[in-house]
Residue, then its C-alpha position, 0 to 999 in steps of 0.5 A: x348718213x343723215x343727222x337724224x341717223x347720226x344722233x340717233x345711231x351715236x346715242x344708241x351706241x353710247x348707251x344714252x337714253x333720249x332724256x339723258x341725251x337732251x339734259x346733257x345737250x341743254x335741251x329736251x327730249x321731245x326735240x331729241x326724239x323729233x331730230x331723231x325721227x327726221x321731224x325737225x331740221x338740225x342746224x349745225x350749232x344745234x347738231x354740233x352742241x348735241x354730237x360734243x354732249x356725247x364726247x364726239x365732235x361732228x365733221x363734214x365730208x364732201x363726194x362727187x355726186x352721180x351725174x349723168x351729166x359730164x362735167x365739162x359740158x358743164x363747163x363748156x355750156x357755161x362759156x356758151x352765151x344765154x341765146x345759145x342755150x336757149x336755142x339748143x334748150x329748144x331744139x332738144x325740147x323738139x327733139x323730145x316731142x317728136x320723139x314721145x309722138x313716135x313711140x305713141x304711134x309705134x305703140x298704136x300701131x303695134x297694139x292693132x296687131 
């Protein structure tokens, strides 16, 4: 959920109009309307003061991100020296040429017959 989401969805359940909102918050109700539509990046004091105008004080989640990268690759890449790196960053490089040439060829040659 975004904080635009949060404000708005948290407003909207406490029966609060945007006006009512921005007065208790200490702000206006073009900058409540602007967080809510996703216009104006909120910082947390910002987000946090309008989250406690509403009874509710905001938290912070963290999760694992979906990564098609495995995270000890990670790790280990990052014991692997600058040159390395660099040698295989290359080497795939190359690897991903070759292979988009192929697949040209292999679409001209299918396209012919």
């Amino acid at each position: 959920m975004t904080p635009a989401e949060l404000v708005r969805t948290t407003r909207e359940r406490k029966r609060l109009s945007q006006r009512r909102l921005a007065l208790r918050a200490g702000t206006s109700q073009s900058a409540v309307a602007r967080i809510e539509r996703g216009d104006e990046e909120v910082t947390w004091p910002r987000l946090r003061a309008l989250m406690i105008a509403m009874g509710e004080e905001p938290e912070l989640s963290s999760s694992p991100l979906a990564s098609r990268y495995d995270p000890s690759d990670l790790l280990s890449d990052r014991t692997t020296s600058p040159e390395s790196r660099l040698a295989n960053g290359i080497a795939f490089n190359e690897f991903a040429t070759e292979l988009a040439l192929a697949g040209r060829q292999a679409k001209a040659v299918g396209g012919r017959t």
